[in-house]
N, CA, C and O atoms as CSV, one atom per row, in Angstrom:
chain,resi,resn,atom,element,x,y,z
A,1,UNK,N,N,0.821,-1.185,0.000
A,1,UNK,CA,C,0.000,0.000,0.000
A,1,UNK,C,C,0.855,1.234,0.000
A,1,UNK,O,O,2.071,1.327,-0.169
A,2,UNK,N,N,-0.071,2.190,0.232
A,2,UNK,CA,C,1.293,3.568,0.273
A,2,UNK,C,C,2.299,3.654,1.060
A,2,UNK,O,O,3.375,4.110,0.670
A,3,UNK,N,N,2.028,3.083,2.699
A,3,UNK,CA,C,3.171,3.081,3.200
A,3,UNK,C,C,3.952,1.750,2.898
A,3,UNK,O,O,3.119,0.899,3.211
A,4,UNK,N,N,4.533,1.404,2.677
A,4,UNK,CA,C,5.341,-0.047,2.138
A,4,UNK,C,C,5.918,0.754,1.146
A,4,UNK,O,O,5.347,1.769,0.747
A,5,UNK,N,N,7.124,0.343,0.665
A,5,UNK,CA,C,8.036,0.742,-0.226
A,5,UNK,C,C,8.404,-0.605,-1.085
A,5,UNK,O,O,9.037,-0.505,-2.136
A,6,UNK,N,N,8.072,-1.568,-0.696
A,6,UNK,CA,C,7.556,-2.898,-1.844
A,6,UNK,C,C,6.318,-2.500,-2.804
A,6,UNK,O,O,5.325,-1.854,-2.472
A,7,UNK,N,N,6.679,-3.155,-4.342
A,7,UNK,CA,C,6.234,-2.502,-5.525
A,7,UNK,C,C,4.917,-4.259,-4.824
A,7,UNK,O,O,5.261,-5.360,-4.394
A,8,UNK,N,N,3.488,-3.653,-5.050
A,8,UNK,CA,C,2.568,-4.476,-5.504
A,8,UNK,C,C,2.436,-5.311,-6.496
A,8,UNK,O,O,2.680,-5.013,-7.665
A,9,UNK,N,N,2.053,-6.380,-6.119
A,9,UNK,CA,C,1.967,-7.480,-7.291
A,9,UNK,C,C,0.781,-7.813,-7.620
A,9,UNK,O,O,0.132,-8.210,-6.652
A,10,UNK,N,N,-0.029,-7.813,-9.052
A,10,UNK,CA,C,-1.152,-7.646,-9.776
A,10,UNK,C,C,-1.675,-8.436,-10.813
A,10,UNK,O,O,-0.923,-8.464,-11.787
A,11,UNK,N,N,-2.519,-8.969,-10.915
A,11,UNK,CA,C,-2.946,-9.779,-11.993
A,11,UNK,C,C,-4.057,-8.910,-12.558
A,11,UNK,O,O,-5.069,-8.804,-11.866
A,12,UNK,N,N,-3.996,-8.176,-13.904
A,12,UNK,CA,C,-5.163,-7.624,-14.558
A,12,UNK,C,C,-5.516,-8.083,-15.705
A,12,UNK,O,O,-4.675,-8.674,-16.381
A,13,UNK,N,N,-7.120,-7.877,-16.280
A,13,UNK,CA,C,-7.611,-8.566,-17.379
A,13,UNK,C,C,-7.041,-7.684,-18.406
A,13,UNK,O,O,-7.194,-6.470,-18.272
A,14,UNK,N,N,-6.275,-8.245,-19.612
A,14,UNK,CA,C,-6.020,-7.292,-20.700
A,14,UNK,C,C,-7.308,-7.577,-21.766
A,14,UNK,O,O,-7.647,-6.698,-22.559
A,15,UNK,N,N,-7.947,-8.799,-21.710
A,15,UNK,CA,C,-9.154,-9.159,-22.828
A,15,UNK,C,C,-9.715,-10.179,-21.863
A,15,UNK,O,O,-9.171,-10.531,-20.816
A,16,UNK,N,N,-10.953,-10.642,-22.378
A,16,UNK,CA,C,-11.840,-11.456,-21.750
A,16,UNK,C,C,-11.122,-13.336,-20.921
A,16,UNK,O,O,-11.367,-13.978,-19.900
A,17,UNK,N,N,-10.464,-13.457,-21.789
A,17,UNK,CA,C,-9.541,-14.826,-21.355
A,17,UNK,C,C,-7.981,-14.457,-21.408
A,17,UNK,O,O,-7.069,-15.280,-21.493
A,18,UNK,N,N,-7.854,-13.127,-21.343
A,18,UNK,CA,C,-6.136,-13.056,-21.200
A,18,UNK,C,C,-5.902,-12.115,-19.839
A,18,UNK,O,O,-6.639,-11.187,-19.505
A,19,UNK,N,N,-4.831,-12.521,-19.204
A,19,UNK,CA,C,-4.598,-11.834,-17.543
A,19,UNK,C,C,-3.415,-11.499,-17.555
A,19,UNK,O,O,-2.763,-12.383,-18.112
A,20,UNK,N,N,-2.681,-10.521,-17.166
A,20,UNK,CA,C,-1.142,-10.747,-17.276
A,20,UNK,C,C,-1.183,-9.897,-15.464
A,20,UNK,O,O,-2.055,-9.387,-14.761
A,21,UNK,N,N,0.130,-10.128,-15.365
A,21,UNK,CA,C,1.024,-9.280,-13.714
A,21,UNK,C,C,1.694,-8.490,-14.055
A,21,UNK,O,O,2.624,-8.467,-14.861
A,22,UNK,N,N,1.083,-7.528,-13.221
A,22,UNK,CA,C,2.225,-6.533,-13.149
A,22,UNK,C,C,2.403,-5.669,-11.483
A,22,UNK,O,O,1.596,-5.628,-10.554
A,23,UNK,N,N,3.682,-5.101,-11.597
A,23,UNK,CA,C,4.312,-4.798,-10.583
A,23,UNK,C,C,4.156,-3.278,-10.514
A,23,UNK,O,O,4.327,-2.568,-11.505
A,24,UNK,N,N,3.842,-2.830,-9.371
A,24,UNK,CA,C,2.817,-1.692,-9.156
A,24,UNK,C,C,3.374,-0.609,-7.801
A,24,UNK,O,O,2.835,-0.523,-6.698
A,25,UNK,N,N,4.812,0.280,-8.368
A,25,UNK,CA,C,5.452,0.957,-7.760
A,25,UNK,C,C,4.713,1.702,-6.394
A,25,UNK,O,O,3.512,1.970,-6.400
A,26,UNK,N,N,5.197,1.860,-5.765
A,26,UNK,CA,C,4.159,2.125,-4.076
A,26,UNK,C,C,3.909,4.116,-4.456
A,26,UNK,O,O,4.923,4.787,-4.647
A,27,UNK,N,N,2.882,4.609,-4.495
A,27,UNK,CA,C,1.869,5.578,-5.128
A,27,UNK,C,C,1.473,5.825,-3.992
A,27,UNK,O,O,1.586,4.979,-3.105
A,28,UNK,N,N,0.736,7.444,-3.693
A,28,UNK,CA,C,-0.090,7.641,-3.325
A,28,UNK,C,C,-1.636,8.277,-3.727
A,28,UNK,O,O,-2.644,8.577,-3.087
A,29,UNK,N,N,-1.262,8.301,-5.021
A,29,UNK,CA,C,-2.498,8.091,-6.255
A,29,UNK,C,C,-3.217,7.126,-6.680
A,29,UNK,O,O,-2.654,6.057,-6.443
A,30,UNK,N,N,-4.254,6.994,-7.227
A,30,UNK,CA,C,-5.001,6.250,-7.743
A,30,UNK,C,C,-5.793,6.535,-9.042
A,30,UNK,O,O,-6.635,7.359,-8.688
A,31,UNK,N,N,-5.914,6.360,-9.968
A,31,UNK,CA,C,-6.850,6.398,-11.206
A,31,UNK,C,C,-7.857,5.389,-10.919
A,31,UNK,O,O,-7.678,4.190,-10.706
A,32,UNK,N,N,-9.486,6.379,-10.959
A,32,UNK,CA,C,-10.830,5.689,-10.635
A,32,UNK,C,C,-11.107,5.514,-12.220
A,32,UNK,O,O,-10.382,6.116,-13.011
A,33,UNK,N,N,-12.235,4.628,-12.714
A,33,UNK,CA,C,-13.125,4.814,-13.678
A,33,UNK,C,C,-14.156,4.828,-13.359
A,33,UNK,O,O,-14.746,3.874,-12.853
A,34,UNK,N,N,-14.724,6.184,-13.637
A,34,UNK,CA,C,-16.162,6.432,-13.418
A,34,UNK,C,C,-17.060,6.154,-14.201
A,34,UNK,O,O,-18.169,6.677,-14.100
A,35,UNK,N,N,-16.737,5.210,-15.209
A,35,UNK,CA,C,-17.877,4.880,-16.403
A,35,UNK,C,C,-17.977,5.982,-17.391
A,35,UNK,O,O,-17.155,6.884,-17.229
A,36,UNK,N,N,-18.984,6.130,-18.591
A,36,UNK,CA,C,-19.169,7.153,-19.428
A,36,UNK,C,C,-17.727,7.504,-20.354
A,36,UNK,O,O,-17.753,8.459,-21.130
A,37,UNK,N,N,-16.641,6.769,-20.230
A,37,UNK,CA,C,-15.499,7.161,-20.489
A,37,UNK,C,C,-14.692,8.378,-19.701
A,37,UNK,O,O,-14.150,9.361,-20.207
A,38,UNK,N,N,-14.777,8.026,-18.392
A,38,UNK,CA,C,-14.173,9.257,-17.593
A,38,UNK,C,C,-13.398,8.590,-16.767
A,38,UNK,O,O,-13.839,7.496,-16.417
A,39,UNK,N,N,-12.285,8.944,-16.308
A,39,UNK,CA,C,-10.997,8.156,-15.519
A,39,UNK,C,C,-10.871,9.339,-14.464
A,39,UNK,O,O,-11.230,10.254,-15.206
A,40,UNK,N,N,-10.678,9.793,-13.562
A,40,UNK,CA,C,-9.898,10.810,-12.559
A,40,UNK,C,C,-9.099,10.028,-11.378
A,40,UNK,O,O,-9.192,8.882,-10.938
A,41,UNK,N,N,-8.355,11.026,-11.087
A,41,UNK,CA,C,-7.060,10.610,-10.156
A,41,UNK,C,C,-7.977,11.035,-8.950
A,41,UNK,O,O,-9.045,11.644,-8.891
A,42,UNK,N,N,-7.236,10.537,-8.117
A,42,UNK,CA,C,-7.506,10.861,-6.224
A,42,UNK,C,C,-6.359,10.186,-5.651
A,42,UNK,O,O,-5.675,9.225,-6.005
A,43,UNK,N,N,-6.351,11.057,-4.559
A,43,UNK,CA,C,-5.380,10.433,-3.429
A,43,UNK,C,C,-5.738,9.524,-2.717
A,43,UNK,O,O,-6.466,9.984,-1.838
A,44,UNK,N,N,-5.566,8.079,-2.595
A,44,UNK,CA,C,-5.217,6.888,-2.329
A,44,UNK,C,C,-6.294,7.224,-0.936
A,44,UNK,O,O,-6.965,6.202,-0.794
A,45,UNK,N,N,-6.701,8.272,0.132
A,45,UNK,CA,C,-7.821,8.241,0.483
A,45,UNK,C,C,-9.185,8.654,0.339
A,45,UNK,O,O,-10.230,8.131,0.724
A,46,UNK,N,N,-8.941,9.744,-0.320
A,46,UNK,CA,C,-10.441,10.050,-1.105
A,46,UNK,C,C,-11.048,8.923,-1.879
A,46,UNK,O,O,-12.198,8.495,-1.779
A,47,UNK,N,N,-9.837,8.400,-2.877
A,47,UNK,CA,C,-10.613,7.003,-3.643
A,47,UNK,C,C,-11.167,5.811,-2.754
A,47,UNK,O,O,-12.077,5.073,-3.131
A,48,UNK,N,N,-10.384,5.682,-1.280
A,48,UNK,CA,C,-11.062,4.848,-0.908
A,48,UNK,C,C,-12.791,5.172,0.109
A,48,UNK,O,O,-13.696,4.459,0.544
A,49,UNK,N,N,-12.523,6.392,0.093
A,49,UNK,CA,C,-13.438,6.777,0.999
A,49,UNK,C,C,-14.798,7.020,0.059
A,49,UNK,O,O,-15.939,6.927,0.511
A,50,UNK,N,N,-14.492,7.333,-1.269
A,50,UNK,CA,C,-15.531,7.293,-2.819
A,50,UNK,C,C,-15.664,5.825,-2.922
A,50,UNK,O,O,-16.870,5.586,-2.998
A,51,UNK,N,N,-15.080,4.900,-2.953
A,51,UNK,CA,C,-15.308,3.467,-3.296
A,51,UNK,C,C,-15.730,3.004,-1.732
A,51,UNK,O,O,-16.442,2.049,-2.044
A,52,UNK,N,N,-15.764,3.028,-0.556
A,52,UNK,CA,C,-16.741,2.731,0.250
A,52,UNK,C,C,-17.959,3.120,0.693
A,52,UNK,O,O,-18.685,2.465,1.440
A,53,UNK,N,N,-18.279,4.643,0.035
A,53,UNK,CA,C,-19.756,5.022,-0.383
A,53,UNK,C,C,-20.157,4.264,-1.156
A,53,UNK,O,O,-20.936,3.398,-0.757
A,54,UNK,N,N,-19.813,4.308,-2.399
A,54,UNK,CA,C,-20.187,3.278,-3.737
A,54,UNK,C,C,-20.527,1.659,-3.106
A,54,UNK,O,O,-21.287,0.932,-3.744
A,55,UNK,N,N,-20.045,1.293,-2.114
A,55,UNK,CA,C,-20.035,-0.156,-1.961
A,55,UNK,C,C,-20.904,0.055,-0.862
A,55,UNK,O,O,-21.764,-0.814,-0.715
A,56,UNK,N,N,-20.895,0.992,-0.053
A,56,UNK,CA,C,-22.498,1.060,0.631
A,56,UNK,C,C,-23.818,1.343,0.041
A,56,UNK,O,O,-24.952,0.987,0.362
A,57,UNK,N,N,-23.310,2.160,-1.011
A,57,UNK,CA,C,-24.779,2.331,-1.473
A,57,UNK,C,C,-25.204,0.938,-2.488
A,57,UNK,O,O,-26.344,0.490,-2.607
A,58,UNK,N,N,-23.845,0.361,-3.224
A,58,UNK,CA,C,-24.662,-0.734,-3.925
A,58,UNK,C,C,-25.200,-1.900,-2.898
A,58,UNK,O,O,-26.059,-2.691,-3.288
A,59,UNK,N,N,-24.671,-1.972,-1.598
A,59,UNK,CA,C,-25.368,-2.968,-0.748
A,59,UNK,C,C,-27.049,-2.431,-0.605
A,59,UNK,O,O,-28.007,-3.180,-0.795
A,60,UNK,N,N,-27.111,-1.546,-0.376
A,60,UNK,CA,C,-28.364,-0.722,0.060
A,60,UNK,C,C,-29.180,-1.203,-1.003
A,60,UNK,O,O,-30.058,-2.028,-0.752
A,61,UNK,N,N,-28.947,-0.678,-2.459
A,61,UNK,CA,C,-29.435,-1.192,-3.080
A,61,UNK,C,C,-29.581,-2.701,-3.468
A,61,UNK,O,O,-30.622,-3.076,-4.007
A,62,UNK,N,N,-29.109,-3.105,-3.346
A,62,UNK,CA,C,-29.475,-5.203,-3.705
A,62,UNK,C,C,-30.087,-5.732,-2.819
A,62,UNK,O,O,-30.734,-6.775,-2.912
A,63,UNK,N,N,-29.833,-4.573,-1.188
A,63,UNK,CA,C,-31.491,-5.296,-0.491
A,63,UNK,C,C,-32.294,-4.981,-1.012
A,63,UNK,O,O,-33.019,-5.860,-1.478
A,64,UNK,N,N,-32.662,-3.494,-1.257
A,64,UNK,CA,C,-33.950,-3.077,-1.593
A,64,UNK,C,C,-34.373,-3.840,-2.950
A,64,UNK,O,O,-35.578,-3.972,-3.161
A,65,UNK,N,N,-33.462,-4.337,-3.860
A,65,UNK,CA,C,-34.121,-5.570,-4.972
A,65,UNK,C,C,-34.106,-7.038,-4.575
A,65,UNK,O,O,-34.797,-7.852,-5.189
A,66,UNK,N,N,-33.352,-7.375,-3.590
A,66,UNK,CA,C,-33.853,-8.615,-3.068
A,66,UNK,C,C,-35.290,-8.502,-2.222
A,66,UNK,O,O,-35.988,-9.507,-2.082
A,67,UNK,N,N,-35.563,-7.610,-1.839
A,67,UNK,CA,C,-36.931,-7.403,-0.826
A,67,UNK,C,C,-37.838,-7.217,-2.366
A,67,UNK,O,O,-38.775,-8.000,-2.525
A,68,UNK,N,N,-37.668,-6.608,-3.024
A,68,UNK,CA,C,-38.414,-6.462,-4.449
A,68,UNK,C,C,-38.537,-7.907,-5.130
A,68,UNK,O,O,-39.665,-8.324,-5.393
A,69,UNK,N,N,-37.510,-8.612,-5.396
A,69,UNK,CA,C,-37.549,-9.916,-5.818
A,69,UNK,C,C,-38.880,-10.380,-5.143
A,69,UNK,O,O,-40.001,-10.662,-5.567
A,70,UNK,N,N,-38.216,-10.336,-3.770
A,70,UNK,CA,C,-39.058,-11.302,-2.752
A,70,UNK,C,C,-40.857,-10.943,-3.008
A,70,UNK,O,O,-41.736,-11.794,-3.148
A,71,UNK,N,N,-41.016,-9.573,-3.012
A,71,UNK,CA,C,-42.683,-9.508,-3.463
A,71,UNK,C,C,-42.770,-9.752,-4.460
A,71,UNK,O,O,-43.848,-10.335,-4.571
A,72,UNK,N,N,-42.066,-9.660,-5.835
A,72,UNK,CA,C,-42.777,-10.320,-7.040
A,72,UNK,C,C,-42.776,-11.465,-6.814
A,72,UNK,O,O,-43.627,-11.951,-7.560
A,73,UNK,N,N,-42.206,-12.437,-6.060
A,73,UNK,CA,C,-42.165,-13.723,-6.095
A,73,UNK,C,C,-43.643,-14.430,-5.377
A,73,UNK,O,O,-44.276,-15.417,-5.750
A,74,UNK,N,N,-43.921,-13.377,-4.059
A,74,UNK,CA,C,-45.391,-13.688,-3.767
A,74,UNK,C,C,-46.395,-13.564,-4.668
A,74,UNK,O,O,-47.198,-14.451,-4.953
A,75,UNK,N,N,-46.341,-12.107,-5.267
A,75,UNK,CA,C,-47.623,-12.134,-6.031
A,75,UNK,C,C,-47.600,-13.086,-7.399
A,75,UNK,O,O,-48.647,-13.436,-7.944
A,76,UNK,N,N,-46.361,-13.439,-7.858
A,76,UNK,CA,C,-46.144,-14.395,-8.719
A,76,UNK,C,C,-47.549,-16.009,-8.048
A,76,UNK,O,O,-48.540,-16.552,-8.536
A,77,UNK,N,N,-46.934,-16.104,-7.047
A,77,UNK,CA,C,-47.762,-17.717,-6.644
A,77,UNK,C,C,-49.395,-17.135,-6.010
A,77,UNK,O,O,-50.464,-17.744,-6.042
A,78,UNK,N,N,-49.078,-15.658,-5.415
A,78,UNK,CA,C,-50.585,-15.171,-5.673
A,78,UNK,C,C,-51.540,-15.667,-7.275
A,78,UNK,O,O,-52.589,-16.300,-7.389
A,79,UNK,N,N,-50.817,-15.180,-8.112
A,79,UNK,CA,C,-51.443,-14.893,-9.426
A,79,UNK,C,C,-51.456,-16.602,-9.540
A,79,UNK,O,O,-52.521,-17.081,-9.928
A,80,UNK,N,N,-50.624,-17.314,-9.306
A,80,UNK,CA,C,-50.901,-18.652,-10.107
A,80,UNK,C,C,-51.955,-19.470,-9.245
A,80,UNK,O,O,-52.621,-20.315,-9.845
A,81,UNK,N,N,-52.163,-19.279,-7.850
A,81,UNK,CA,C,-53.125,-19.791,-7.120
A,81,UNK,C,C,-54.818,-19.409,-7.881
A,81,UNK,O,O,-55.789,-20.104,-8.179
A,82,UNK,N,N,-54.481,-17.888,-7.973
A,82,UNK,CA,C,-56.114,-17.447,-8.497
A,82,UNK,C,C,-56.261,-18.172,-9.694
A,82,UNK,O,O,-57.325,-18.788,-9.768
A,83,UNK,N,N,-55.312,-18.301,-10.885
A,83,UNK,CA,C,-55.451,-18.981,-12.175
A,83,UNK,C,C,-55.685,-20.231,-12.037
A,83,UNK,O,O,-56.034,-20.731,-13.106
A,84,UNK,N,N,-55.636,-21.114,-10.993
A,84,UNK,CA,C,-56.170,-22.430,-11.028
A,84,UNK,C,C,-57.503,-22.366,-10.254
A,84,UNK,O,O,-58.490,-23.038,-10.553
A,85,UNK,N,N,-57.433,-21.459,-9.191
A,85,UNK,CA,C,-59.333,-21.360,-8.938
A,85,UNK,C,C,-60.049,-21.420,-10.156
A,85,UNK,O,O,-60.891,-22.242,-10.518
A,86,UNK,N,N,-59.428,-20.076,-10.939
A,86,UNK,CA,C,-60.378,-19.754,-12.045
A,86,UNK,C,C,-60.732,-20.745,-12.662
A,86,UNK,O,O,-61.923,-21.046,-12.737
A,87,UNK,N,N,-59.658,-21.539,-13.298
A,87,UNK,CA,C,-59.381,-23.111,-13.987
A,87,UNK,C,C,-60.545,-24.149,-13.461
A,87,UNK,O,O,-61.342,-24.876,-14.055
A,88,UNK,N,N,-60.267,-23.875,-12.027
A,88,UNK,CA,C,-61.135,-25.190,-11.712
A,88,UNK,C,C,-62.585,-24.849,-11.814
A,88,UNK,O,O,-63.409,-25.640,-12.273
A,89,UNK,N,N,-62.972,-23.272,-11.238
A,89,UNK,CA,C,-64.255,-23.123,-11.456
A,89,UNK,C,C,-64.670,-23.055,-12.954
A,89,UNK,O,O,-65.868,-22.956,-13.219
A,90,UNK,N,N,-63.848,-23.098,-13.835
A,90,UNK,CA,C,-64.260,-23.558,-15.429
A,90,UNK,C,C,-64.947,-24.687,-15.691
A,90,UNK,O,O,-65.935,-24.936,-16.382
A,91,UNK,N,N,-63.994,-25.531,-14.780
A,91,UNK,CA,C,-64.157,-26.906,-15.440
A,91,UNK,C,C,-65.580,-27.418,-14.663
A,91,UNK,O,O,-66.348,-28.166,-15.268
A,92,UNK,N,N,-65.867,-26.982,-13.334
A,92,UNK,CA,C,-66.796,-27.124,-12.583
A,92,UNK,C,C,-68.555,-26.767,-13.407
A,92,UNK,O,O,-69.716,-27.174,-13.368
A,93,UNK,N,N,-67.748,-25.809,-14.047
A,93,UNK,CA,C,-69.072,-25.115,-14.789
A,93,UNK,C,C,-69.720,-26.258,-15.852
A,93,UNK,O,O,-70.861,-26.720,-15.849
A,94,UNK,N,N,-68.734,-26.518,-16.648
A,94,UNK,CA,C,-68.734,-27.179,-17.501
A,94,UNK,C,C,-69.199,-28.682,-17.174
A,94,UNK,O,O,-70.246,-28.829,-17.804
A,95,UNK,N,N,-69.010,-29.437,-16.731
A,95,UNK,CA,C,-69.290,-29.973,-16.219
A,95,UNK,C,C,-70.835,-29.992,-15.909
A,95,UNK,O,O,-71.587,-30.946,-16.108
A,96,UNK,N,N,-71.047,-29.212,-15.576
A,96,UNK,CA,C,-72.458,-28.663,-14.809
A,96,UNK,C,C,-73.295,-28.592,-15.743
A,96,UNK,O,O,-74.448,-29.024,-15.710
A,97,UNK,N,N,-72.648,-27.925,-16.818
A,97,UNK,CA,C,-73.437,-27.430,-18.370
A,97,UNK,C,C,-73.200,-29.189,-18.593
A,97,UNK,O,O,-74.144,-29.741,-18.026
A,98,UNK,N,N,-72.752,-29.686,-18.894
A,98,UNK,CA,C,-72.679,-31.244,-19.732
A,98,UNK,C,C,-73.540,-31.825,-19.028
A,98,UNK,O,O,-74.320,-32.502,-19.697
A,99,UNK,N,N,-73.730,-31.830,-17.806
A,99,UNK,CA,C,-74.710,-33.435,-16.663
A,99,UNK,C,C,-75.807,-32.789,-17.120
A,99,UNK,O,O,-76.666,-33.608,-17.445
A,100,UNK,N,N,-76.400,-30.806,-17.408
A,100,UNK,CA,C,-77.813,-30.669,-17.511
A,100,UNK,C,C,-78.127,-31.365,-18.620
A,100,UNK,O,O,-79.140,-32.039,-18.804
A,101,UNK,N,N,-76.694,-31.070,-19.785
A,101,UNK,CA,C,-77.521,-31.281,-20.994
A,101,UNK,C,C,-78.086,-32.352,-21.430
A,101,UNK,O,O,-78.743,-32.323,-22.471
């Protein structure tokens, strides 16, 4: 890390199935990618203190879509319970219509 004066050792993706190492002189900078094609530097604590917002807020968020999952998943077996009432009171009908006729 920054304090250590040993160069870091790294494995990064250069393409989808290729990885190479590299050795990663002790910095107190960092280059972020912010997506959109935008890169900016920070000092080795701002970036981490920006990347542990980011990693709180994406936790925050994947409950709030696992709790979302979780209700579509009820009204999912809601909806399929009513579709076999419906089903059965079809067939009930029918039935009913066939013994009058």
């Amino acid at each position: 890390g920054q304090d250590s004066e040993e160069p870091i050792v790294s494995d990064f993706e250069l393409s989808e199935t290729l990885w190479a190492k590299a050795s990663i002189p002790p910095t107190d900078r960092v280059n972020l990618w912010l997506g959109a094609n935008v890169m900016l530097e920070y000092p080795i604590g701002e970036a981490k203190d920006l990347l542990t917002s980011k990693l709180a807020s994406a936790r925050l968020s994947l409950e709030q879509v696992d709790e979302d999952l979780e209700f579509i998943k009820e009204q999912i077996t809601t909806v399929e319970v009513n579709m076999a009432r419906v089903y059965n009171e079809d067939v009930r009908r029918r039935r009913q219509q066939t013994a009058s006729a």
